[in-house]
N, C-alpha and C positions, 0 to 999 in steps of 0.2 A: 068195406076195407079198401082204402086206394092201395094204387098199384103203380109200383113205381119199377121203373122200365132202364134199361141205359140211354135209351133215346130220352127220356125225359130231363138226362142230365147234363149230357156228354158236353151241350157246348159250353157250359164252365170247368171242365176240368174236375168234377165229380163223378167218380166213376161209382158202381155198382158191385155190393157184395152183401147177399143172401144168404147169410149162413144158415137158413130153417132147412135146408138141402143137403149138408154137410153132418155127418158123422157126428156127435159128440164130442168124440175122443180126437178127432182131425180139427178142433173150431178153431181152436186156441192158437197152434201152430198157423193154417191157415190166415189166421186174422194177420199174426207179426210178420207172415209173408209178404201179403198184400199191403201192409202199410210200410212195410221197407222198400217196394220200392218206386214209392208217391215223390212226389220233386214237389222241392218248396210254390206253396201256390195251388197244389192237387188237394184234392179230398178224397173221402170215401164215406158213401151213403151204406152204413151198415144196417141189415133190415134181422131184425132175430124175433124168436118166441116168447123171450124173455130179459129182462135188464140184466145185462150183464154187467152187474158192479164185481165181483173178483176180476174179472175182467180189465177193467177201466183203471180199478187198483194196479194191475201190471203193466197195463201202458202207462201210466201215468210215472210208474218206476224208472221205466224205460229209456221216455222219449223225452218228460218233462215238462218245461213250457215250449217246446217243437213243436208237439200233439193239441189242436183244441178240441173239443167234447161238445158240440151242442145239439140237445135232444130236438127232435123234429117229430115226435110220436112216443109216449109214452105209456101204454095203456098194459092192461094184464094180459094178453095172449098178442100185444104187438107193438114191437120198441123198432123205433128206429133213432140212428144216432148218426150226425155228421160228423166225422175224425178230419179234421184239416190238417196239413202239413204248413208251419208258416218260416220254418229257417233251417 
C-alpha cells in the first residue's frame, strides 16, 4: 500500500486529507470544510477506505464544474481521489 505523505505533495499546491482518521459521522462536514477553502489552482489528495460515490454526488451538486474528480487509486479497502479547484 503507498503512502502518501504532505511532503510528497506540497510543491504543487495538493494538499492532504485522510479521512480513514476521522469519525464517520465528522467525514462529510469535514471534507466541504476542507475543500471550501482551496483557491483556484489547489487540490486535495483525498485518501479513504472506501469510494465515496454519495459523496461525489454532493460535491458535484455543490461546486459543479469548479470541482474535478480524478481517481488516483481505486481499489476495495483503498480510494484515493484528486478534488481540483479550477475557478
Amino acid at each position: 500500500m503507498p503512502m502518501y505523505t504532505s511532503a510528497t505533495l506540497s510543491q504543487n499546491s495538493t494538499h492532504i486529507f485522510d479521512a480513514r482518521g476521522i469519525a464517520r459521522r465528522f467525514r462529510h462536514s469535514s471534507i466541504f470544510a476542507a475543500l471550501g477553502v482551496l483557491q483556484p489552482g489547489e487540490a486535495m489528495r483525498f485518501i479513504n477506505d472506501h469510494d465515496p460515490l454519495p459523496l461525489i454526488a454532493q460535491l458535484n451538486e455543490r461546486y459543479g464544474d469548479v470541482l474535478s474528480v480524478n481517481y488516483v487509486q481505486r481499489d476495495a479497502e483503498l480510494v484515493v481521489i484528486d478534488f481540483g479547484v479550477t475557478g
